[in-house]
N, C-alpha and C positions, 0 to 999 in steps of 0.2 A: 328584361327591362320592365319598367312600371310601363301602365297602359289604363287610359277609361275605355271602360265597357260596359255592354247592357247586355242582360239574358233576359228583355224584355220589355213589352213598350209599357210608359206610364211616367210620372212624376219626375221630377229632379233624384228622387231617392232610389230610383233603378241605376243611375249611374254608380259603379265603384271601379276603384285601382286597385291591378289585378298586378302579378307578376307572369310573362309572357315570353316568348322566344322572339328574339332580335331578330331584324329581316335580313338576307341578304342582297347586296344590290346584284343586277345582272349588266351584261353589259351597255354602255350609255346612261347607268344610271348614278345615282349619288345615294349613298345614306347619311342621314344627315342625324347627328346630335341635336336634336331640339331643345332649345332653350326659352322660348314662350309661344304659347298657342291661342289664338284669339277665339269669340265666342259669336257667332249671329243666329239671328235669329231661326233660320234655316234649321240648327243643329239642334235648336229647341223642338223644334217640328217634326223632325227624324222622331227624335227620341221620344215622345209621346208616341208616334204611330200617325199624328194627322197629315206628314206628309211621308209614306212609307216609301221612302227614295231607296233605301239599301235593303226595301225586303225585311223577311222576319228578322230579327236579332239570332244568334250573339253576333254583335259585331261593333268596332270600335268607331268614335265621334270625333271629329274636328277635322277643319282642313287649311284653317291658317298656319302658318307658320315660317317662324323664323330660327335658324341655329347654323352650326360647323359642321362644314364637312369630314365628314370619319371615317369615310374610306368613299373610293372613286372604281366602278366596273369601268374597265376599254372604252374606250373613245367616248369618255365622260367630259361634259363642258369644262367642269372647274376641279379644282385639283384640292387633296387633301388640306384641311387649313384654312379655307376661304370660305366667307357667312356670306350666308346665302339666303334668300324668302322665297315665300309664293303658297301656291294655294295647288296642292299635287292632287291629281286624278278627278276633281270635282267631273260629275255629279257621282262616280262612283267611288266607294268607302276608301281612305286613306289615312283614317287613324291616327291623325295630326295630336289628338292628345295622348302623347306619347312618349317616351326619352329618346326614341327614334323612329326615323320613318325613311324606307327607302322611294325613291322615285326617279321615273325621267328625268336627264337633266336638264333637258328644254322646258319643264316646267316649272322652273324655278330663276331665279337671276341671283346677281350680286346684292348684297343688302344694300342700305343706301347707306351712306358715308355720314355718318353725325350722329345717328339717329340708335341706342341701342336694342338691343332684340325684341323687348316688349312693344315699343311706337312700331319696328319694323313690322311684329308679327298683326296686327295692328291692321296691316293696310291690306293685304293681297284679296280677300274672296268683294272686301266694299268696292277699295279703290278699282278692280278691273272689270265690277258693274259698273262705274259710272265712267270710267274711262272707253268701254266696249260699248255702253250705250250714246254716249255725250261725241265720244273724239272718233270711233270707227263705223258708227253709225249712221247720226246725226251730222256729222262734221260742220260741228259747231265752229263759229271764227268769229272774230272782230265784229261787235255792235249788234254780235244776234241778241236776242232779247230770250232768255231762259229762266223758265219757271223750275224752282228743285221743290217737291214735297218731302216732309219728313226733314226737314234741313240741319235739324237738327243729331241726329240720328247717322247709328253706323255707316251709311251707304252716303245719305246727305251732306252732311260735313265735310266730307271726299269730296262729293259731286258740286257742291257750291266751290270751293278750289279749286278743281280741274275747270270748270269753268269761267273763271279769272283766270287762270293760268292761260287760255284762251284768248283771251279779249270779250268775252261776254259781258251784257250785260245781264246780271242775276235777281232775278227776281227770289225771293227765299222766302216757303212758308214753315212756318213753326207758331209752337206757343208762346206767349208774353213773356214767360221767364225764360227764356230760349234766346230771343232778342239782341240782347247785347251778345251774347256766346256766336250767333250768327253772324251778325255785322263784323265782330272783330277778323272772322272767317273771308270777309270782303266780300259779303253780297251786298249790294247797290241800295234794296227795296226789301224790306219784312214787313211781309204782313200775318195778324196775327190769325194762325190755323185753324183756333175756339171761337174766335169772338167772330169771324168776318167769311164771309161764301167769297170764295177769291171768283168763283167763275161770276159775279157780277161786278167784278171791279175793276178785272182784267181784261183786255183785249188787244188784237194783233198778234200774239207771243210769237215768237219763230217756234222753239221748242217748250214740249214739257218733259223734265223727269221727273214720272211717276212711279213710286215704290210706295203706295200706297194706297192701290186698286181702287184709284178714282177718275178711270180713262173716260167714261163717258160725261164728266162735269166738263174736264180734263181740255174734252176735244173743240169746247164750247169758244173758248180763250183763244184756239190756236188763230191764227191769220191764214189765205187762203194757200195752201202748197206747205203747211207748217206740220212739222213733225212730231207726232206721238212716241216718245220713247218709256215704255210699259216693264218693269220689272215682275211684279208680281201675275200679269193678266198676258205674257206673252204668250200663252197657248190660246187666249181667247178668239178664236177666230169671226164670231158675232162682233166682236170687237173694231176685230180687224175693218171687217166690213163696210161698218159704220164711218169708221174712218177714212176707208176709199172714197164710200158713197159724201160723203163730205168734203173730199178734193183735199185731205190731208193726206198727211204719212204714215201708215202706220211701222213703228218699231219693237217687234218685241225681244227682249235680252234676257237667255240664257246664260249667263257666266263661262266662262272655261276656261283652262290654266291658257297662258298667253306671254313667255318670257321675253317679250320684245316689248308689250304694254308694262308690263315688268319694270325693264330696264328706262322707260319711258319717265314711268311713275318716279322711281329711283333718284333720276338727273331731275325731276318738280322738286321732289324732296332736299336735293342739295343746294340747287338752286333757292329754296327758299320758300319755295311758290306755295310746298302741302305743307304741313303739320299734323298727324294723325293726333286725334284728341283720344285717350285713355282715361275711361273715368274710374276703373278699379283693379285692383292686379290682384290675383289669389293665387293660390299655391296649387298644383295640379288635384291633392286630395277634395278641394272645395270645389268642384268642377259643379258641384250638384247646387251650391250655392249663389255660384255663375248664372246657369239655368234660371233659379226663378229671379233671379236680377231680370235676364232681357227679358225675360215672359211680363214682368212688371209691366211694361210698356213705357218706363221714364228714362231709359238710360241714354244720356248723352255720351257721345260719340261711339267707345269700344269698351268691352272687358276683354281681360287678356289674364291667361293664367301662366303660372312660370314653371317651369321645367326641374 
């Protein structure tokens, strides 16, 4: 099978498609045909070396995805035939850019119904940050008041949904040209990211989502018993602290595969509620291209490459 992989940390230009041995599942798992594989920024970080999650190289990148199932080990959830997403083994290597990839099949669910494999692959590693941080967290509900940073962006665009999908009230910051892209998303309130210090404009929040290691402006906003949910600064324990000693919450989110947030996310999708936004689709060989796409820092919503 084709496969990206690196013999080495550095540039977009260390990645190439290789030809590799197909996995086998064992039992409980599925292997799955993949048909698109999304990109965040995480896997840009891997792959230079700044965030050395898998260790030295070689080893293969990506952990969205969406495709068919191609064969089924014993006592496997789904059966030969049935599309399936998710985001398998995060934080350890699972080689999602790939023409197959075997895994648990608790790590994965049913695709969501309307939606084809690109928007699917699309949602799993953003939408179950902001679903893990927002809905199992936080437990966010009707008329809280939530700030999203980055709202524009992979993880954001998600988490401004799932929280409408909620009953929140959403606060959303992003840049001026960002604006209308976010409203149409159904946050309540934009304000702009460049031009304006939200911590002086804002107060009482219930929640903030931070994916954007700005916990301590962050903590300033919340109201008293109101909850920090931190993507990026979740190991920060000074963090933490500061947040106690302030009679907030601190929350920090680790991602993990999660097939029940999964299937959660799945029925918002049919229901109407997400949309995952795609701002470009490339072909598996351009994976390097992808790369310095999110490293840009402009990309709205997802890139996704196709199998």
């Amino acid at each position: 099978m084709r496969a990206v992989v690196q013999k080495s940390f550095g540039g977009p230009e260390v990645l190439e498609v290789v030809e590799t041995e197909r996995p086998k599942p064992l039992s409980g798992e599925v292997l799955i045909r993949v048909h698109a594989s999304a990109i965040n920024p995480v896997d840009a970080a891997v792959r230079s070396g700044a965030f050395p999650l898998l260790g030295e190289p070689v080893f293969g990148l990506g952990w969205d995805i969406s495709g068919v199932v191609e064969e089924a080990g014993p006592g496997a959830r789904y059966e030969v035939g049935e599309e399936v997403y998710g985001m398998p083994f995060f934080p350890r290597e699972a080689g999602g850019h790939a023409e197959y990839v075997a895994t648990p099949s608790r790590q994965v669910a049913r695709k969501p119904a309307g939606i084809d494999h690109v928007h699917a692959a699309a949602l799993p590693l953003a939408a179950l940050t902001a679903w893990q941080g927002l809905v199992d967290r936080a437990k966010i509900g009707p008329r809280d008041r939530v700030v999203i940073h980055r709202a524009a962006g992979g993880v954001g665009h998600l988490a401004v949904q799932i929280a409408k999908a909620r009953g929140a009230y959403v606060i959303a910051l992003a840049s001026a040209a960002r604006h209308d892209f976010v409203r149409g998303l159904g946050a309540d309130e934009v304000i702009d990211s460049r031009a304006v210090d939200f911590s002086e404009v804002l107060s009482g929040v219930d929640v903030v989502f931070d994916s954007n290691a700005e916990g301590e402006k962050s903590l300033k906003v919340l109201r008293p018993g109101g909850t920090l949910v931190t993507v990026l600064e979740h190991g920060n324990p000074e963090l933490a602290e500061k947040v106690a000693a302030a009679g907030r919450r601190f929350v920090g989110v680790s991602v993990e595969p999660d097939y029940a947030a999964l299937e959660a996310i799945a029925a918002l999708v049919e229901e109407g509620k997400i949309r995952p936004h795609v701002s470009e689709v490339l072909p598996l060989e351009e994976a390097g291209k992808a790369h310095a796409l999110i490293e840009s820092g402009h990309t709205q919503g997802k890139i996704v490459l196709t199998v």
